[in-house]
N, C-alpha and C positions, 0 to 999 in steps of 0.2 A: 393590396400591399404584399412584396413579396418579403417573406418571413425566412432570415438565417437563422442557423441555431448556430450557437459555438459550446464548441467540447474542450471543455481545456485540460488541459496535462497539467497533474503537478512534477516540475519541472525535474528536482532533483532532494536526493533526501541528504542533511546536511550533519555530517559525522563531526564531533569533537573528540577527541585525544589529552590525557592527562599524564601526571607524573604516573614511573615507575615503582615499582616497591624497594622500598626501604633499605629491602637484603642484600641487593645485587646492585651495585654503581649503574646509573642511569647511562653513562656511557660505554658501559661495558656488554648493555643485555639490550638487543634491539629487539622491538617487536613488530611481527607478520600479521597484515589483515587483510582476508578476501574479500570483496568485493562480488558477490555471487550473482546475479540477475537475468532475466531476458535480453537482451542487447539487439536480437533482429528479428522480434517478432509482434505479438500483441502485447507486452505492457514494456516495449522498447523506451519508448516515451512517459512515459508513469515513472521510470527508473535508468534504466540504462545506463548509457553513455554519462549522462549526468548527473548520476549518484555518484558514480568515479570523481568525473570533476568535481562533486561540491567535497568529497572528501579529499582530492587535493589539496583543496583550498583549504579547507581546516587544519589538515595538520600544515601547511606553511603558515598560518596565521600561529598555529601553538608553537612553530620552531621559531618565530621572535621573541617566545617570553622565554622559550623553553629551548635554547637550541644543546642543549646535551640529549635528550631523551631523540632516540632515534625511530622513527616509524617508517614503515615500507606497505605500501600497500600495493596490491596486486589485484587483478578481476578477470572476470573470467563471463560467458556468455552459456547458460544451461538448457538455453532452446526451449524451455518450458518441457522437457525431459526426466522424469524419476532418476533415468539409467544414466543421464551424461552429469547431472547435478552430483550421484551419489560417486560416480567415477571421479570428478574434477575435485573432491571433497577428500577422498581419499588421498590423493597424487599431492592435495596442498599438506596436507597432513604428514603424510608417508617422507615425502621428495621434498619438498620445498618449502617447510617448515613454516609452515603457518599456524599462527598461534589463533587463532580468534575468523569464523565465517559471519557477515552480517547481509543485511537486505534480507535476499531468497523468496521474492515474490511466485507465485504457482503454490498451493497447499501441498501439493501430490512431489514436487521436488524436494521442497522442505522437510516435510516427513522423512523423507531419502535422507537428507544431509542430517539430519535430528540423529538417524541410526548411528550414521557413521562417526559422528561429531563422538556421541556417548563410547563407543567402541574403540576412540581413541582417549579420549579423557583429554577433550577439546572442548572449547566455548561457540557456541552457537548462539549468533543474538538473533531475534528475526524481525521483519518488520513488516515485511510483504505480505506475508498468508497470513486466512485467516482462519483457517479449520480448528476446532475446537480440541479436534487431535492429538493438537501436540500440548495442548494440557492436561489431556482427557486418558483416553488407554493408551497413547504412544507416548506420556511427557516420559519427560529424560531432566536428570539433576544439570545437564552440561546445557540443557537449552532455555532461552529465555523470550516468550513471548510478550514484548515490549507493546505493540501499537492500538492493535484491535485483534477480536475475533469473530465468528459467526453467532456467538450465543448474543452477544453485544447487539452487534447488527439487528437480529431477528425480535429481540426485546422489543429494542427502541421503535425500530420503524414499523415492524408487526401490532404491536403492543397500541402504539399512537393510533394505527388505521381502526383497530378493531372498536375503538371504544369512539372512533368517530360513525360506525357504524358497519365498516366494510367486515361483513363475516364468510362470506365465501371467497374462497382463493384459486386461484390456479397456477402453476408455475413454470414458466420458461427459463429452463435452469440450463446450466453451461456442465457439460457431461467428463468433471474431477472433479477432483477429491472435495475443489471451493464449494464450486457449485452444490454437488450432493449435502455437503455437511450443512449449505447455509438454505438449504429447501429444507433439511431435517430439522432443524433448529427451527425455525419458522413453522413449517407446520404443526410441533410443536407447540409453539407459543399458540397457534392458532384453534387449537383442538382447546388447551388449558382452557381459552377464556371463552368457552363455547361457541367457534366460531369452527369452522368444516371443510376441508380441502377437496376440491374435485375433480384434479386430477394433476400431470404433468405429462410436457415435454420438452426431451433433452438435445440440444444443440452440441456438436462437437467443440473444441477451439477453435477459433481463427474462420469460423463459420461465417460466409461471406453477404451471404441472402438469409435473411430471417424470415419471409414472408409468410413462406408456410405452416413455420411455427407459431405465428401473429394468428395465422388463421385458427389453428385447432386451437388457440388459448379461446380467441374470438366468442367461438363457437358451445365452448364449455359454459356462456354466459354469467362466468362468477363475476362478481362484484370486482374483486380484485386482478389482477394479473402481476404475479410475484416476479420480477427480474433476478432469478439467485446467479446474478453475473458479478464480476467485478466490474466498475464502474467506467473504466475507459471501453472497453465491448460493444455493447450496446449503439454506441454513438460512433466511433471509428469504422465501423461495418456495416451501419444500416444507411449507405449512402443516399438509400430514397429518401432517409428524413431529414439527416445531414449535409449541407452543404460543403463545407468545410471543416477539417481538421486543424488547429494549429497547438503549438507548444506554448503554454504561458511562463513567464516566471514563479519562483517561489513566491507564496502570496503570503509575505512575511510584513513585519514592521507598519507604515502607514501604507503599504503597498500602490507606493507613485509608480515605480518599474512595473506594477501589471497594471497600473492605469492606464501607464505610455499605450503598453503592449494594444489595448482596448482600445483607445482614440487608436492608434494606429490601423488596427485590423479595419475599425468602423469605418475610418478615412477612405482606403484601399478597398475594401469591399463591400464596406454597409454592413452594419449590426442590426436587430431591433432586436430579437428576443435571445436573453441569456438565462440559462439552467444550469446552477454548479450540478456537477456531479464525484465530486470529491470535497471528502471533509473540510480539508485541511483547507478548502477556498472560503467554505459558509462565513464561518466570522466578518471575515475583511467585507465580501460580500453585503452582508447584514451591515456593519459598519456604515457606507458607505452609498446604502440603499440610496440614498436623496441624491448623490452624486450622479448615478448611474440613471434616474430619473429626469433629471437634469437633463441628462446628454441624449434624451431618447430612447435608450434601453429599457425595455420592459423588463422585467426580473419574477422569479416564482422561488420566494426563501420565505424561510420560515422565521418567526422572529428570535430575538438574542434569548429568551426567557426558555424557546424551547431548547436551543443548541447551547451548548457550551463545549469546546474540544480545546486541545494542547496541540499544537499544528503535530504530525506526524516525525519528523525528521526533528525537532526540537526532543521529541519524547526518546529517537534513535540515538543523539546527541546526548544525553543523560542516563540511557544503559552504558554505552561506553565508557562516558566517565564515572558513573558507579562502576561499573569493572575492574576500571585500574584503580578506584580509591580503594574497593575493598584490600584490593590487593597490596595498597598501599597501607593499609591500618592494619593487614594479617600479617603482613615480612614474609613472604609468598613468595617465591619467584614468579611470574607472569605467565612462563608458559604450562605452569602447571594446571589442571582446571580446580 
């Protein structure tokens, strides 16, 4: 049998918008929001182009209930760059009056923007990184680490292996600020509960061949072999394991739209084994296991008892409007932070 894997993308992260504060006429005080992302490169697809869109789409769904409060939103592409993220950060700030950065996937750009955000007495919400950084010696009062982090990560999935037995590790880490922080955090967890790291190696971004690095983890004979990548990496690059890349939808609601996507893709090119590799899929996933059983797809999830999560972009969608309520219960003007 010849075995696909599919990597799916979560598609796009889904912004809500609420009323303005109290003190200034909702149609008098518009508010700016960037939109800050990778747009052409490795988490293009994880965010991109499509974060933009789902935030279109939010604020026209909020301009029918709400159509005095004015929103503008604006985006921008950071190349996965410290230097271009913390420049574009400034310029919305300085020039172009932006009130509010959100997304900001890359830990090592976000840090960037985290600076700049404070230094103007700007809001910074984040949802992309996960370095523990920016709660840790770099937090700042302007920024808000909303979705996950590395200490998170490293708990849960470090935590789970080790008491199933795996106590030696090795680590194939992605060479920023993500990766560094979320090998540190892990090893970590992993020393705590007696278990013993034996070594790493580091892969640049956008690293197109892993093999060599597959070999010296290999080679280390740990028990484990720690991936401290982000989750789209791994699969989008390691075309010897992967067949195919595609974009799924948001895997929201009873998620019939990624089912189509599924029957479809299997129709067109044959499915058998699927691996989420992003949070925000496991529920629906689990949900739905018998379905996908059904249809021939083999699956490797873990059950509802162990996962429980808040989809990603629902949780980004409620920093927002906690934002504007605070600001609505202070009599704040909005662009103040």
């Amino acid at each position: 049998m010849h075995v696909r894997l599919l990597t799916a993308a979560l598609a796009a992260t889904a912004l809500v918008t609420a009323t303005l504060g109290a003190a200034v006429p909702a149609a008098a005080q518009g508010v700016k929001i960037g939109i800050l992302n990778d747009q052409s490169g490795v988490y293009a697809d994880y965010g991109g182009k499509w974060s933009l869109e789902a935030a279109k789409m939010a604020v026209e769904d909020f301009a029918k209930t709400s159509p005095d409060v004015q929103v503008e939103i604006v985006s921008a592409d950071h190349q996965n760059k410290p230097d271009v993220g913390a420049a574009v950060a400034r310029q919305w700030y300085d020039r172009d009056g932006v009130d509010a950065i959100l997304d900001v996937p890359t830990s090592s750009v976000a840090l960037a923007v985290s600076q700049v955000t404070r230094e103007k007495n700007k809001i910074f919400i984040d949802s992309g990184a996960g370095t523990t950084e920016l709660t840790g010696k770099q937090c700042s009062p302007n920024t808000i680490q909303w979705t996950y982090d590395t200490y998170a990560l490293a708990h849960g999935t470090a935590g789970a292996m080790l008491k199933r037995g795996g106590d030696t590790w090795y680590f194939l880490t992605a060479d920023y600020a993500f990766g560094h922080d979320l090998e540190a955090q892990t090893t970590a967890v992993v020393k705590q509960m007696g278990g013993k790291g034996l070594g790493a190696v580091r892969a640049p971004l956008n690293t197109p061949d892993f093999s060599s690095f597959l070999l010296q983890a290999s080679s280390s004979k740990a028990q484990i072999i720690g991936l401290a990548y982000d989750a789209m990496e791994p699969g989008i690059y390691m075309d010897w394991v992967v067949d195919r890349s595609y974009i799924m939808p948001y895997p929201s609601g009873d998620g019939a739209a990624y089912f189509d996507r599924l029957a479809f893709i299997r129709e067109q090119h044959g499915l058998d084994l699927l691996i989420p590799n992003l949070d925000a899929e496991l529920p629906l996933y689990i949900k739905r296991a018998a379905d996908l059983k059904a249809a021939g797809i083999a699956t490797f999830l873990p059950t509802m008892e162990f996962f429980t999560i808040v989809p990603a972009g629902y949780l980004l969608g409620r920093a927002v409007l906690g934002w504007f309520s605070a600001r609505q219960s202070s009599h704040v003007d909005l662009h103040d932070a």
